[in-house]
C-alpha positions as CSV (number, residue, x, y, z in Angstrom):
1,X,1.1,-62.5,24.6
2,X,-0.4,-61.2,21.0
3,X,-0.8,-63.9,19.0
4,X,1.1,-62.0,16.0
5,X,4.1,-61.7,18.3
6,X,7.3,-63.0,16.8
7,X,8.9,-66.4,19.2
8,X,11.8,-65.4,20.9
9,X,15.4,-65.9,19.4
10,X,18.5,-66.7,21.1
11,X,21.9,-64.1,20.7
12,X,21.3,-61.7,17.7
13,X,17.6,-60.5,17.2
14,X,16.2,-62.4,14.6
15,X,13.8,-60.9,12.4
16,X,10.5,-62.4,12.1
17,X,9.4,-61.4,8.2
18,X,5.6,-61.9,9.0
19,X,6.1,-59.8,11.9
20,X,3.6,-57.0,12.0
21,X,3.3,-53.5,13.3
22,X,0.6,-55.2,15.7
23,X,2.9,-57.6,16.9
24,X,4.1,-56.1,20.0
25,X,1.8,-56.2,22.8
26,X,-1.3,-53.5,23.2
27,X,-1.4,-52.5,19.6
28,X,-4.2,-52.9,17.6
29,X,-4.9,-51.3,14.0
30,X,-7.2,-51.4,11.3
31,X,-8.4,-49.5,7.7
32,X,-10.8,-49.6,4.8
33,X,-10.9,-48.0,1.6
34,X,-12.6,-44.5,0.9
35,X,-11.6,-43.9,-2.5
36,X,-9.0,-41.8,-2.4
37,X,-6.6,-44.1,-4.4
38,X,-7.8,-46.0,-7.7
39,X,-4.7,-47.1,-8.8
40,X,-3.5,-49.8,-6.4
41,X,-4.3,-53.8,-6.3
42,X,-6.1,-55.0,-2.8
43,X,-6.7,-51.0,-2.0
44,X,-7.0,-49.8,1.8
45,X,-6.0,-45.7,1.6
46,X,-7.8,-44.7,5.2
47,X,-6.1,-46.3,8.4
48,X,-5.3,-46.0,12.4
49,X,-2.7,-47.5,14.3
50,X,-3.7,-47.3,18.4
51,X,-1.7,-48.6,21.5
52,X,-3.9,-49.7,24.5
53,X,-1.7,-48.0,26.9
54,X,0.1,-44.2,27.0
55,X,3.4,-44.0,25.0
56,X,6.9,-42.8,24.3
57,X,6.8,-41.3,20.8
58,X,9.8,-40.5,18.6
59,X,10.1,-39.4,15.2
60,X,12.7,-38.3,12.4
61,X,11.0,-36.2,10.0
62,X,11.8,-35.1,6.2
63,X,14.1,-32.1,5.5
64,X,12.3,-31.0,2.4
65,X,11.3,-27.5,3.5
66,X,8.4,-27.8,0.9
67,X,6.8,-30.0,3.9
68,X,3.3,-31.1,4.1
69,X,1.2,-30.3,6.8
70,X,0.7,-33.6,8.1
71,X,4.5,-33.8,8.8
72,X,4.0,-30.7,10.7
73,X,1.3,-31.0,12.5
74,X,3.1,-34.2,13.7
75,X,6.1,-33.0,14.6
76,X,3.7,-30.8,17.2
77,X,1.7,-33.3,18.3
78,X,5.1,-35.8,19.1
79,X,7.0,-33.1,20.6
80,X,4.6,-31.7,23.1
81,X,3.9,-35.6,24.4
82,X,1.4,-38.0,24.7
83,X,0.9,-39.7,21.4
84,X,-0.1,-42.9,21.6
85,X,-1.1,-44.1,17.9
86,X,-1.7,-42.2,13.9
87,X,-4.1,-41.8,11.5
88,X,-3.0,-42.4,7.7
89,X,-4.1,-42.1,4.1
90,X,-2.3,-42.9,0.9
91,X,-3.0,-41.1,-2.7
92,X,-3.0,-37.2,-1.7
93,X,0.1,-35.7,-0.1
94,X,-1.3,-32.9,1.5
95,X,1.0,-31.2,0.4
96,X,1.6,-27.9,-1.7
97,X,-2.5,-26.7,-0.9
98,X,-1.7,-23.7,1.3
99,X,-3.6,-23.5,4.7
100,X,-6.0,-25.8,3.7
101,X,-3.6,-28.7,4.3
102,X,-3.5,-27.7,7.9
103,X,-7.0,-27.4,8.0
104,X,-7.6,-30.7,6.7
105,X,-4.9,-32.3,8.6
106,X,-6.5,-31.3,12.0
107,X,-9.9,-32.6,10.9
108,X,-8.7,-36.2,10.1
109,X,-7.1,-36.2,13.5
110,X,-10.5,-35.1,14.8
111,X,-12.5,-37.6,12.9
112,X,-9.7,-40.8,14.0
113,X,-9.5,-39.5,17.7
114,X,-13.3,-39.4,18.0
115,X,-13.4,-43.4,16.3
116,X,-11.1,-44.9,19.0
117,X,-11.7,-42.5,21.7
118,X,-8.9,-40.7,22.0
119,X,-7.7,-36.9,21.9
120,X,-6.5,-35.4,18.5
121,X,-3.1,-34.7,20.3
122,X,-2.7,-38.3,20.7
123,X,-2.1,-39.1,16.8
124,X,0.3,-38.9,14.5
125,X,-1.1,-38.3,11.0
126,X,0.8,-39.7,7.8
127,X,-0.5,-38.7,4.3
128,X,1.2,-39.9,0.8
129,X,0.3,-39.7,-2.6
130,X,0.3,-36.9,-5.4
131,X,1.8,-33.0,-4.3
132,X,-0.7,-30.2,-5.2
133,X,-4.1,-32.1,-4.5
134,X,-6.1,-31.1,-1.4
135,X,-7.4,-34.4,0.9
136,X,-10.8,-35.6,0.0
137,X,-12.7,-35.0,3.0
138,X,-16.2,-35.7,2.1
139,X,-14.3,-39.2,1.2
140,X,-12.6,-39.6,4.6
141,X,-15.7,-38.6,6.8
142,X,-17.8,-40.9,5.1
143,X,-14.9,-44.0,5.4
144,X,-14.0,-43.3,8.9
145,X,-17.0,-45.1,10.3
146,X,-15.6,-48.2,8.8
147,X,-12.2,-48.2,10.7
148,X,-12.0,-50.9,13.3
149,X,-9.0,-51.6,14.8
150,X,-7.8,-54.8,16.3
151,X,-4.7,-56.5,18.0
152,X,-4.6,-59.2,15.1
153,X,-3.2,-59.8,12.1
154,X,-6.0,-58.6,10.1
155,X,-5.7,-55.6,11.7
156,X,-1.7,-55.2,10.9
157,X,-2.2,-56.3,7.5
158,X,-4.4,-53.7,6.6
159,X,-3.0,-50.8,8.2
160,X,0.4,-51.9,5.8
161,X,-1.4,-51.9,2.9
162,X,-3.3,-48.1,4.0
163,X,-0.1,-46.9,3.7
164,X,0.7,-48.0,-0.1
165,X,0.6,-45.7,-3.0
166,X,3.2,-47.3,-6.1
167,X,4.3,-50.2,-4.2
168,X,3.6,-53.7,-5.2
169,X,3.1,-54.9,-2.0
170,X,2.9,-54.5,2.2
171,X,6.1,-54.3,4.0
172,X,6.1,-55.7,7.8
173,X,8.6,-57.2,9.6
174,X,9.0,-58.0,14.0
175,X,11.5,-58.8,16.2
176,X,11.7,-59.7,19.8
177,X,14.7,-59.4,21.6
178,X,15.8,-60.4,25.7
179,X,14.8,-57.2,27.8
180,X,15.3,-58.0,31.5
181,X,14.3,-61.3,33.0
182,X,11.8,-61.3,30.0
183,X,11.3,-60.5,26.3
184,X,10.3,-57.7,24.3
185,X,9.1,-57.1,20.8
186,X,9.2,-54.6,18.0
187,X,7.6,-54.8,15.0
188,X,6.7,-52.2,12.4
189,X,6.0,-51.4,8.2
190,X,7.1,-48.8,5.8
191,X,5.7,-47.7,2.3
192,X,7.9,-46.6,-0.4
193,X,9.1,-47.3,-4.0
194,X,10.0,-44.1,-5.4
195,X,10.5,-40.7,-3.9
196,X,13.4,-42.1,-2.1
197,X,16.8,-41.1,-1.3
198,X,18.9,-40.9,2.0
199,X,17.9,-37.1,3.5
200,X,16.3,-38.3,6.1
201,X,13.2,-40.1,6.6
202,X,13.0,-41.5,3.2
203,X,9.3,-42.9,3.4
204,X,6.7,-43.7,5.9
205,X,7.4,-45.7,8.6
206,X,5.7,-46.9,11.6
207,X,7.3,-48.9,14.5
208,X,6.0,-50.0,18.1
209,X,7.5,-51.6,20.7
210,X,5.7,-52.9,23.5
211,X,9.2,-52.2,26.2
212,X,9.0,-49.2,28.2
213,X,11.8,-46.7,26.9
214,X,12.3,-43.3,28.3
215,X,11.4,-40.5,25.4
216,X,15.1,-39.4,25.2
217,X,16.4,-42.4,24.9
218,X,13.7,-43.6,22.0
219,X,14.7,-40.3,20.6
220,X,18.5,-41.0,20.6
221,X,18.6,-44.8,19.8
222,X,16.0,-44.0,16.3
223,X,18.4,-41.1,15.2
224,X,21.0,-43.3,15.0
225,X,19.3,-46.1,13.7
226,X,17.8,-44.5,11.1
227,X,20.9,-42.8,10.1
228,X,22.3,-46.5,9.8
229,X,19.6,-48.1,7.9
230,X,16.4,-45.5,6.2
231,X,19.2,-42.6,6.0
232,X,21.6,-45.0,3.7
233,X,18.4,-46.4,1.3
234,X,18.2,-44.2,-1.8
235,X,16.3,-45.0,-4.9
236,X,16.3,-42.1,-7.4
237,X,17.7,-39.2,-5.3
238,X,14.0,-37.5,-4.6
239,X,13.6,-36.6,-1.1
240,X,9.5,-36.7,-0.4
241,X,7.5,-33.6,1.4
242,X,5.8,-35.9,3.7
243,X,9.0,-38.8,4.9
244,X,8.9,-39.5,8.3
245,X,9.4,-42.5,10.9
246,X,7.2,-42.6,14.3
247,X,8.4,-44.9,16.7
248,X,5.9,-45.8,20.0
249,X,6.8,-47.5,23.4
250,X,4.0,-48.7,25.2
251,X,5.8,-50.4,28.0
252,X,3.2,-53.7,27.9
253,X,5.7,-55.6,28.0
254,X,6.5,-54.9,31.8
255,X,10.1,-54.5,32.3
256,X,12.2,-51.8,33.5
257,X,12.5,-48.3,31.6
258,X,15.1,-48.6,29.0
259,X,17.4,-45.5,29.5
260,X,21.1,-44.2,28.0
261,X,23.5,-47.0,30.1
262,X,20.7,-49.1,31.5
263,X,21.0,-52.8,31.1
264,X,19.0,-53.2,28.4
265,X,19.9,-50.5,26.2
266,X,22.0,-51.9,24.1
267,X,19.7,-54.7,23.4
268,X,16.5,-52.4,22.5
269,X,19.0,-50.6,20.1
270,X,20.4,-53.9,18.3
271,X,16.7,-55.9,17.8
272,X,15.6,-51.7,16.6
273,X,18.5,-51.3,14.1
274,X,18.0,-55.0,12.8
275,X,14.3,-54.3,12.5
276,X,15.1,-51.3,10.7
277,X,17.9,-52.8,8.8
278,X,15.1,-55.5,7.2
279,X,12.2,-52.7,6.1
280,X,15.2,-50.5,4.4
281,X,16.1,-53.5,2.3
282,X,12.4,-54.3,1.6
283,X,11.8,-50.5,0.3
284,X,14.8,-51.1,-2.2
285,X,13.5,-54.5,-3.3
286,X,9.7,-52.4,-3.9
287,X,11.8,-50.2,-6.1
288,X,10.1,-48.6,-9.0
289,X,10.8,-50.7,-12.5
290,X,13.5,-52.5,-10.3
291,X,14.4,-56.2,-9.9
292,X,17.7,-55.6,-8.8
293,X,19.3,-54.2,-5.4
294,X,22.7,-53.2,-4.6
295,X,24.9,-52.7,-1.8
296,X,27.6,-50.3,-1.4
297,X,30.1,-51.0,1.4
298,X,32.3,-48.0,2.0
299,X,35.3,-50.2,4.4
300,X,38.6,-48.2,6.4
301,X,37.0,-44.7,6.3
302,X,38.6,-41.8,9.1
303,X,35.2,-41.2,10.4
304,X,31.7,-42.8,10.3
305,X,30.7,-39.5,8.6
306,X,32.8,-40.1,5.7
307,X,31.8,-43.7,5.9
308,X,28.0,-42.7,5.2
309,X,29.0,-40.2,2.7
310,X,31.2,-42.8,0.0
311,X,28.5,-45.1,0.6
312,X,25.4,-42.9,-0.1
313,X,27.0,-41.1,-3.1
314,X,27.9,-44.6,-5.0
315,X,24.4,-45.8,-3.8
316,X,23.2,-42.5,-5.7
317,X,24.9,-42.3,-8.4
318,X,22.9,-42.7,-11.9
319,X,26.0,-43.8,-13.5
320,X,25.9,-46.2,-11.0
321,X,22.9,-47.4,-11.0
322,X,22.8,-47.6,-14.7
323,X,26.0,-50.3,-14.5
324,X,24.3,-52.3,-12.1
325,X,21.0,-52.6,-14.6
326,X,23.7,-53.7,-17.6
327,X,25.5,-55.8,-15.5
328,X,28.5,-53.7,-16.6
329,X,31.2,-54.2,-14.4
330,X,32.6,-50.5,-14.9
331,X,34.2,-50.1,-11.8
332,X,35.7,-46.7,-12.8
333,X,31.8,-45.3,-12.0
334,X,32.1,-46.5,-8.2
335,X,35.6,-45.1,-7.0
336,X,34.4,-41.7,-8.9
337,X,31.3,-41.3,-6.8
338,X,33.5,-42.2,-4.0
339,X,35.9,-39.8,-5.2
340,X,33.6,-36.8,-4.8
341,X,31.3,-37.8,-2.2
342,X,33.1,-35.9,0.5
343,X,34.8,-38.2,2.2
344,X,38.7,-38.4,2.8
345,X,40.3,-40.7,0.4
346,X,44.3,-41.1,-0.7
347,X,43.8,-43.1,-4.5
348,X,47.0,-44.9,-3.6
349,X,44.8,-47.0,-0.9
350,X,41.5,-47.5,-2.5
351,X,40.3,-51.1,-3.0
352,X,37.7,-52.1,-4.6
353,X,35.5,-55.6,-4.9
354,X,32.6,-56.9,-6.9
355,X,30.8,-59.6,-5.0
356,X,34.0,-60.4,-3.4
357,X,35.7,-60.0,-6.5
358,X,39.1,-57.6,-6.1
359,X,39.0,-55.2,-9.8
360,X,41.6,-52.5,-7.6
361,X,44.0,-52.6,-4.8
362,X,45.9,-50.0,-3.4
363,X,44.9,-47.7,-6.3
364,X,46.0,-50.5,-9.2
365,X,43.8,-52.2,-11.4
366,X,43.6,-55.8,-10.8
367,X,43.1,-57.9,-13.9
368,X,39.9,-59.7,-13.9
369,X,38.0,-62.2,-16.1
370,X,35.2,-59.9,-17.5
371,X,32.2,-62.1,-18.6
372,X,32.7,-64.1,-14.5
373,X,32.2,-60.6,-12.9
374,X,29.0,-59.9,-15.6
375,X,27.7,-63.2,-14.5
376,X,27.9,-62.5,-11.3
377,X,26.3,-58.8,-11.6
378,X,23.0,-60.4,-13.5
379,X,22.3,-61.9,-9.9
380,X,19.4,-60.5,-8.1
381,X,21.7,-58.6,-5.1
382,X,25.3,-57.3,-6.0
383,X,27.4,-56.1,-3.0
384,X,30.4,-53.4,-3.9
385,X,33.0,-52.9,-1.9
386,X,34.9,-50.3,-1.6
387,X,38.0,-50.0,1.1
388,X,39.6,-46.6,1.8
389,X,42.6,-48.0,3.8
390,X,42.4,-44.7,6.3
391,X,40.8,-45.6,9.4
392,X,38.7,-48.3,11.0
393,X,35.1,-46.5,10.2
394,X,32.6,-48.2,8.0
395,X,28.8,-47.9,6.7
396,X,26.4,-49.6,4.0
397,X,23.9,-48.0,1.7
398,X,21.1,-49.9,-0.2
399,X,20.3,-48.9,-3.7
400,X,18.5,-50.2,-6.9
401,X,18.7,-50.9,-10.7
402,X,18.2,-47.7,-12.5
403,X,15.8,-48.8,-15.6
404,X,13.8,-47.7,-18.1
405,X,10.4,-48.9,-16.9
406,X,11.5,-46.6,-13.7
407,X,11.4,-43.4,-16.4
408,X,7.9,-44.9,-17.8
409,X,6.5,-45.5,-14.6
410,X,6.9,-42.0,-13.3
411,X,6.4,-40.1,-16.5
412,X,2.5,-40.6,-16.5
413,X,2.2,-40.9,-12.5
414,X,-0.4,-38.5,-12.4
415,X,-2.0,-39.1,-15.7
């Protein structure tokens, strides 16, 4: 078993927070730093992730039609079959630079495929950074030489950190989970700390599991997962050009294909949606200016749709996120977003809680000691609650502090 694999946990999956995206058996990565980025602490900006072995491959891509090219030219490369690893590099979009994006897309593929001996059709690329700026690719073609991957956790490490641009540090996580007479393992990282809001994919993300899934399946079970977990982060209601999530099964871990209604299925997708769960929290933690995180808890909504869309629109609210920075226990902020978020909602049997706290039920105002509920709301993680008293639906959506170091921070980004 890979040394970096996570031990095996009984009932729930159980995440394993130095879990790597190498964890999983027959992955190995690896990066170095060309240059391209100048800004970030314990820089890598040129990386590959490879599996050993062929691969399912699934991915959920960003809906900003100003899409970079990489996006694109992944979206080709995953739905025509056969990718079995990615190439990424963090400080330049590529997006925003006309044809040239394409054409330099294609030639990092070329230049990573040729490194680990591999076809250009077998990799994903991922690129991050600044919009309008064309790749560097004297930079790249002189760095790719240095690329080595490996199975360990050097190798894991630094592929995390390839993929950083403004955060302040990696985010990896595992899990292994029971998958026939056996276990299996997923593990995976995500960058992100701005740019961020639920329109699907929200950031980078890269996950690997070494069970053999069938492609439709993989497809299906990281829809829904990411619709549970990336789909309900938002940080400041920008939804990137280059988002995505890439998800590979290797099938090193022997069992039998996981399919729709096989044993196993509902296994895979628990330990996926936990692992997923974990990174969406870590993006919101990375936040921008933020040392604060929030929950939103939309309880008793007539669908899961309108579950996801209360919880997202008090997530994204400025208003919001402005209370949560103040500790202001405005609660008037959270049943408005809720109010025009979509969703079906009778006033008369709206709840709503503060850490537990009730400030409404059924529609009324419940008197509440003011400077307990500000105590509690100067706490690192605040959870609100709010309970539409319609149906038996629910969802959760993640979302940060809005400050004024955010505003600082991204009003010189560039200069």
């Amino acid at each position: 078993m890979n040394a970096n694999a996570p031990q095996i946990q009984a009932n729930a999956p159980q995440i394993q927070e130095d879990g790597l995206v190498t964890s999983p058996k027959g992955f190995s990565a690896g990066a170095t730093y060309a240059g391209i980025k100048t800004y970030a602490q314990d820089k890598m900006d040129v990386g590959v992730l490879l599996s050993a072995r062929p691969c399912s491959a699934a991915g959920v891509y960003t809906t900003n039609k100003f899409v970079s090219p990489s996006v694109t030219l992944t979206r080709e490369n995953v739905a025509a079959g056969g990718v079995r690893g990615a190439f990424v590099t963090s400080g330049i979009a590529n997006a925003g630079v006309g044809e040239q994006g394409m054409i330099d897309a294609r030639e990092c593929l070329d230049l990573a495929a040729r490194r680990v001996g591999v076809e250009p059709a077998q990799l994903a690329i991922g690129t991050t950074g600044v919009i309008g700026v064309e790749l560097p690719m004297a930079l790249i073609r002189s760095a790719m030489p240095e690329v080595s991957v490996s199975a360990d956790a050097n190798g894991g490490s630094a592929f995390a950190r390839a993929i950083m641009t403004t955060d302040r540090g990696p985010k990896s996580a595992a899990v292994t989970f029971r998958c026939g007479q056996g276990t299996a393992s997923i593990g995976g990282c995500v960058k992100g700390s701005g740019m961020i809001h639920p329109n699907m994919a929200t950031m980078l993300a890269f996950l690997t599991t070494d069970a053999a899934v069938d492609a439709a399946f993989l497809d299906a079970a990281l829809r829904d997962c990411a619709d549970d977990t990336f789909n309900m982060v938002t940080i400041d209601g920008d939804t990137s050009t280059n988002d995505m999530v890439l998800l590979l099964a290797n099938g090193a871990a022997e069992n039998q294909e996981i399919r729709a209604g096989s044993p196993d299925a509902e296994a895979f997708t628990a330990a996926l949606r936990a692992l997923c769960s974990h990174l969406s929290r870590q993006l919101v933690r990375d936040a921008e200016g933020s040392a604060k995180i929030f929950s939103a808890r939309v309880e008793g909504a007539l669908s899961r749709s309108d579950a996801r869309l209360a919880a997202r629109a008090i997530a994204a609210s400025s208003l919001v996120k402005s209370a949560i920075h103040g500790n202001d226990p405005n609660w008037g902020r959270v049943v408005c977003a809720a109010g025009y978020s979509g969703a079906e909602l009778d006033v008369s049997k709206v709840s709503f809680f503060i850490n537990d706290v009730a400030i409404m039920e059924a529609g009324v105002p419940i008197p509440f000691h003011r400077e307990s509920v500000i105590a509690i709301m100067s706490r690192d993680e605040v959870s609100l609650t709010v309970k539409l008293g319609l149906g038996e639906h629910e969802a959760t959506a993640w979302g940060c502090e809005l400050t004024e170091e955010y505003v600082q921070f991204n009003s010189a980004y560039t200069t």
